[in-house]
C-alpha positions as CSV (number, residue, x, y, z in Angstrom):
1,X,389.6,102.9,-30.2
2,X,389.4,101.8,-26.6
3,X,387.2,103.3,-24.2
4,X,388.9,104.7,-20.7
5,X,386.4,106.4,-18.4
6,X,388.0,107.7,-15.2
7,X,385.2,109.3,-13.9
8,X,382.9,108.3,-11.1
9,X,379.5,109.1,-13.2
10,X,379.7,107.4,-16.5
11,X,376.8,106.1,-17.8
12,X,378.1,102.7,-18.5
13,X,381.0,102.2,-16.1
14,X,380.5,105.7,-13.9
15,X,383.6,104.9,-11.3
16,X,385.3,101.3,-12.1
17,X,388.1,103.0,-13.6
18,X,388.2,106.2,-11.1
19,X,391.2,105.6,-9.2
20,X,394.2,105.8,-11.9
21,X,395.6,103.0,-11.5
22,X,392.5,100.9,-12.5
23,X,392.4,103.5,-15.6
24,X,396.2,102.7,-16.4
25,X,395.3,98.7,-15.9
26,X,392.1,99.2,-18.2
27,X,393.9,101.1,-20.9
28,X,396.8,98.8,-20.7
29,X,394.3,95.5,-21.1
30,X,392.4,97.2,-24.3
31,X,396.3,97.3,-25.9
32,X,396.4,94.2,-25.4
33,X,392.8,92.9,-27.0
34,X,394.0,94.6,-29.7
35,X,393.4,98.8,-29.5
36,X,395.3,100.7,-31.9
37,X,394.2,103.8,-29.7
38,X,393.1,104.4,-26.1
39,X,390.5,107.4,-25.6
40,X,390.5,108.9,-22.1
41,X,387.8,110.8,-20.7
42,X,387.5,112.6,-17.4
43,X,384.1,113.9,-17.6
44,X,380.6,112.2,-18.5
45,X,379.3,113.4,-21.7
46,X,375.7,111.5,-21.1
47,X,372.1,112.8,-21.1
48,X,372.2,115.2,-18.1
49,X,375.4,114.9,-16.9
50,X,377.2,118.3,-15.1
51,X,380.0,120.3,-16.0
52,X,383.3,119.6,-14.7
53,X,385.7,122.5,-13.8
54,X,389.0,121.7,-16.4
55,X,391.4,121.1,-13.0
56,X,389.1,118.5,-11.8
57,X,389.3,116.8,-15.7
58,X,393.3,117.4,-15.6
59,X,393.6,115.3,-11.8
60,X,391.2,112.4,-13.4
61,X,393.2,111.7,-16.4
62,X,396.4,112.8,-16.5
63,X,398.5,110.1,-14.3
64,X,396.4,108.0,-16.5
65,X,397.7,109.2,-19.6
66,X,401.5,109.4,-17.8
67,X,401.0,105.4,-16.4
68,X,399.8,104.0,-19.8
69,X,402.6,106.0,-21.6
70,X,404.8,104.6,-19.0
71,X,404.3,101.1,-19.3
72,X,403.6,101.4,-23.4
73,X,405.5,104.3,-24.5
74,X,404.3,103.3,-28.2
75,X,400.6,103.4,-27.3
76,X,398.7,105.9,-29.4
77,X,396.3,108.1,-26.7
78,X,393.3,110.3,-27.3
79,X,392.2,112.6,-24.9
80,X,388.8,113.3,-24.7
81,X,387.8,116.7,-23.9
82,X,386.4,119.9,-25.1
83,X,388.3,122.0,-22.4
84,X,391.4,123.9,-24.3
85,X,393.2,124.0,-21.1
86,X,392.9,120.1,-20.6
87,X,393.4,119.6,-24.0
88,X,397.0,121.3,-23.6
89,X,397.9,120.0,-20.7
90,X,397.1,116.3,-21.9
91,X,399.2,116.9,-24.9
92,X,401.9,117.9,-23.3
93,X,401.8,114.5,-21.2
94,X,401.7,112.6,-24.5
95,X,398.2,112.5,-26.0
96,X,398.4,112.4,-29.9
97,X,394.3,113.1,-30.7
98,X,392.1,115.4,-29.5
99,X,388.7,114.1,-29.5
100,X,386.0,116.9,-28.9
101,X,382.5,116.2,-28.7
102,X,381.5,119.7,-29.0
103,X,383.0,119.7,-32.5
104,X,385.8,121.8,-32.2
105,X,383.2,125.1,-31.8
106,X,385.8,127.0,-29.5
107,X,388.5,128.4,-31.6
108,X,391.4,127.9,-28.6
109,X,390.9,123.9,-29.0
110,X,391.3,125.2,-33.2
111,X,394.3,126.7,-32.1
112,X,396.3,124.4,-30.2
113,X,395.2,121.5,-32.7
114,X,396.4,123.7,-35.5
115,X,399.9,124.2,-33.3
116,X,400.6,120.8,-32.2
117,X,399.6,118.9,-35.0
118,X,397.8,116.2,-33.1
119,X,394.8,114.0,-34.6
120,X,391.5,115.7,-34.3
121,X,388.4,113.6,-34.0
122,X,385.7,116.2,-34.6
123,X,382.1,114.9,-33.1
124,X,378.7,116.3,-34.2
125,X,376.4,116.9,-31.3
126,X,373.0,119.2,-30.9
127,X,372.7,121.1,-27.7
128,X,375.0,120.8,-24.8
129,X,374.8,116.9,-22.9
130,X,372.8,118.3,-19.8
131,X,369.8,119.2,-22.5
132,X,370.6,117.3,-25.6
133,X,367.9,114.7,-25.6
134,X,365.0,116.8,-24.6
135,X,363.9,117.7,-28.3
136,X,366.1,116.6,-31.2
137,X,365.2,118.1,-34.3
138,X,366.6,118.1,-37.9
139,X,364.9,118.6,-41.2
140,X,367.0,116.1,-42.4
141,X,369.3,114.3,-39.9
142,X,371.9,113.3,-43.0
143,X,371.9,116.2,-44.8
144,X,372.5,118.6,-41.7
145,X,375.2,116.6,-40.4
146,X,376.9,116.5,-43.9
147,X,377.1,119.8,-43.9
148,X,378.3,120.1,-40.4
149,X,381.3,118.5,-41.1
150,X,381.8,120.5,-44.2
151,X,381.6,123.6,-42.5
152,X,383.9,121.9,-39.9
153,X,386.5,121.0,-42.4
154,X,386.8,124.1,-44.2
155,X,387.1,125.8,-40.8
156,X,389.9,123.7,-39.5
157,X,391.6,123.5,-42.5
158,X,391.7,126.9,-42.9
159,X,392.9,127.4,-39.4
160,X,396.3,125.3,-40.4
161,X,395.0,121.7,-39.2
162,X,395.9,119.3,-41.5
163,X,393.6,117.8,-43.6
164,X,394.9,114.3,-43.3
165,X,394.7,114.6,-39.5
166,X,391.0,114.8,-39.3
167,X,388.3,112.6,-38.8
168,X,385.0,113.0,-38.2
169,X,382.4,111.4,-35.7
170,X,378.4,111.5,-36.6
171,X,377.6,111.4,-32.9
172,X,374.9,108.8,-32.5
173,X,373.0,109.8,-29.2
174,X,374.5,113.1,-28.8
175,X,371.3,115.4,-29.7
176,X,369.3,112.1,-31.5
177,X,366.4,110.6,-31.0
178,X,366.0,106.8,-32.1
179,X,364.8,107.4,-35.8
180,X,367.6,109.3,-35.9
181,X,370.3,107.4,-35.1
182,X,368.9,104.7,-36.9
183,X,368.8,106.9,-40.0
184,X,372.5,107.7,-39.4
185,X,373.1,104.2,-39.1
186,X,371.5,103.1,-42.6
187,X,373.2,106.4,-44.5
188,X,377.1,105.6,-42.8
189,X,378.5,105.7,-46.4
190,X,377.3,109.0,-47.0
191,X,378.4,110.7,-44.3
192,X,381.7,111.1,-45.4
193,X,383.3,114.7,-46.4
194,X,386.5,115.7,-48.1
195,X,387.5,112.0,-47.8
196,X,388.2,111.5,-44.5
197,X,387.5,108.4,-42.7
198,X,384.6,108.3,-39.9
199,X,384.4,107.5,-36.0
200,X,381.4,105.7,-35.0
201,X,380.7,105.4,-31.3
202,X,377.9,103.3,-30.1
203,X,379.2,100.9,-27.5
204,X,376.8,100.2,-25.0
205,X,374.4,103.6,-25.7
206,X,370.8,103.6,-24.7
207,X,369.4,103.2,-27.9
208,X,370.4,100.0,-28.0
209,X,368.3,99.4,-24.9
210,X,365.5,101.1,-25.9
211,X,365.7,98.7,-29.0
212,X,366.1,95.7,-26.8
213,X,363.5,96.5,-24.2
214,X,365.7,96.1,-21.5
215,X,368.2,98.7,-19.3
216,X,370.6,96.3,-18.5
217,X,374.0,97.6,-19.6
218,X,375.5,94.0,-20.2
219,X,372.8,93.1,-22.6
220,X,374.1,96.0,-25.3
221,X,377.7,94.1,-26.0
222,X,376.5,91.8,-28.7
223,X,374.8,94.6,-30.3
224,X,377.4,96.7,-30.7
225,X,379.6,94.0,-32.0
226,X,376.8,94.1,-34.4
227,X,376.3,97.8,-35.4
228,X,380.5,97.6,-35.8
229,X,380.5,94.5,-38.6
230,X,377.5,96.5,-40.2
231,X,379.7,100.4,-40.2
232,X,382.3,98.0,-41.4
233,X,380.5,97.2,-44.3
234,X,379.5,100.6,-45.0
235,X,383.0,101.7,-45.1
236,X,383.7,103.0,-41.2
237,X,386.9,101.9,-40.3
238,X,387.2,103.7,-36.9
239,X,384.9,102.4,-34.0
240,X,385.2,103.5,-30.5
241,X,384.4,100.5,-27.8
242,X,384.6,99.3,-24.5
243,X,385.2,95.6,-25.3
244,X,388.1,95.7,-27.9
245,X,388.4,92.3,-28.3
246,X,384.7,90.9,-29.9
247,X,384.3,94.4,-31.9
248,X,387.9,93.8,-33.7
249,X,387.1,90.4,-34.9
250,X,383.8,91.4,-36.2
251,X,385.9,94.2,-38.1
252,X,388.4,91.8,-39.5
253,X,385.8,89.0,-40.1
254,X,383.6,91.9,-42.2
255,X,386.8,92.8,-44.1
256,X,387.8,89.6,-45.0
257,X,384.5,88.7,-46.0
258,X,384.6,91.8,-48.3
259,X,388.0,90.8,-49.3
């Protein structure tokens, strides 16, 4: 899963891909490294970022959504959002995933999931972005996320979403503090529920940097290339990235070394 940001405050490339056209020209190079999906955002989900209103979200990424479709009718896109309206509006333009970090908590994003049978990528996160990473705490960071997603799942499927159309993202950073995203990191394999496959998303995240001793942003690509053969190993078969290319051929030389 290729990374699209077209918003101007992203924590690792706030405004590059603003305009749409550089969006469209991002999400178009990704399909060619290799992406089997392109996620668009159009608002920051880091430490402290602001709200932004759902027709702001709706300007930023729907001609991107429109020109990537355009140019690769075929391309699979996820649109992420936790805004029901953008979600609607971004599957009526041709998004096939919705990919909410608030975990699918408002029952309207249930609801049009349930409708248009689109993929649901269903992220665990503590708190709300502006506040998440003031005081993480879990009495045990595995367990409660387990049982997240199995409330999650019984929820959604209930609701009509299709079991097979799930997936289900442990949320590293998003309401963790280093131990903990390190724990989820060791415990991958057991984060699993109801047999559906994980989303890991680590590319380029802060506590990488915090690991490394160093804020520069350019310094966290090899790592991730890292943390991706390692999921791998465990079992993760769905990574989220912004450099496709080095992160796929750690995943196929991984696999092939696992045979």
């Amino acid at each position: 899963m290729g990374i699209v940001n077209v918003t101007p405050d992203s924590f690792s490339d706030g405004g590059k891909f603003e305009e749409a056209s550089a969006g469209i020209a991002r999400g178009l190079q990704l399909l060619e490294e290799g992406a089997a999906i392109i996620d668009i955002g159009g608002e920051s989900t880091r430490p402290g970022a602001d709200d932004v209103a759902a027709k702001e979200e709706i300007r930023r990424v729907i001609p991107v959504i429109e020109g990537i479709l355009k140019e690769a009718p075929e391309a699979c896109l996820s649109i992420d959002t936790s805004k029901a309206l953008v979600a609607r509006t971004a599957i009526d333009s041709g998004a096939a995933i919705l990919n909410d970090v608030t975990g699918f908590r408002d029952p309207e994003m249930i609801q049009i999931a349930a409708k248009t049978e689109v993929g649901v990528a269903v992220m665990h996160m503590q708190g709300v972005p502006r506040t998440m990473q003031s005081a993480p705490l879990y009495e045990n960071v595995v367990a409660d996320i387990c049982s997240f997603f199995e409330e999650r799942h019984s929820t959604l499927v209930a609701a009509g979403i299709n079991s097979e159309a799930i997936v289900y993202d442990p949320g590293i950073g998003f309401g963790k503090n280093q131990d903990h995203n390190l724990t989820l990191l060791r415990h991958l394999d057991r984060l699993a529920v109801s047999n559906r496959p994980l989303l890991l998303g680590v590319s380029r995240k802060s506590f990488i940097g915090k690991i490394l001793k160093s804020d520069a942003i350019e310094e966290r690509r090899w790592p991730t290339v890292a943390i991706t053969a390692h999921a791998t190993s465990l079992g993760v078969p769905l990574h989220r990235v912004h450099e496709v290319k080095p992160n796929l051929e750690a995943m196929r030389m991984t696999e092939a070394i696992m045979s």
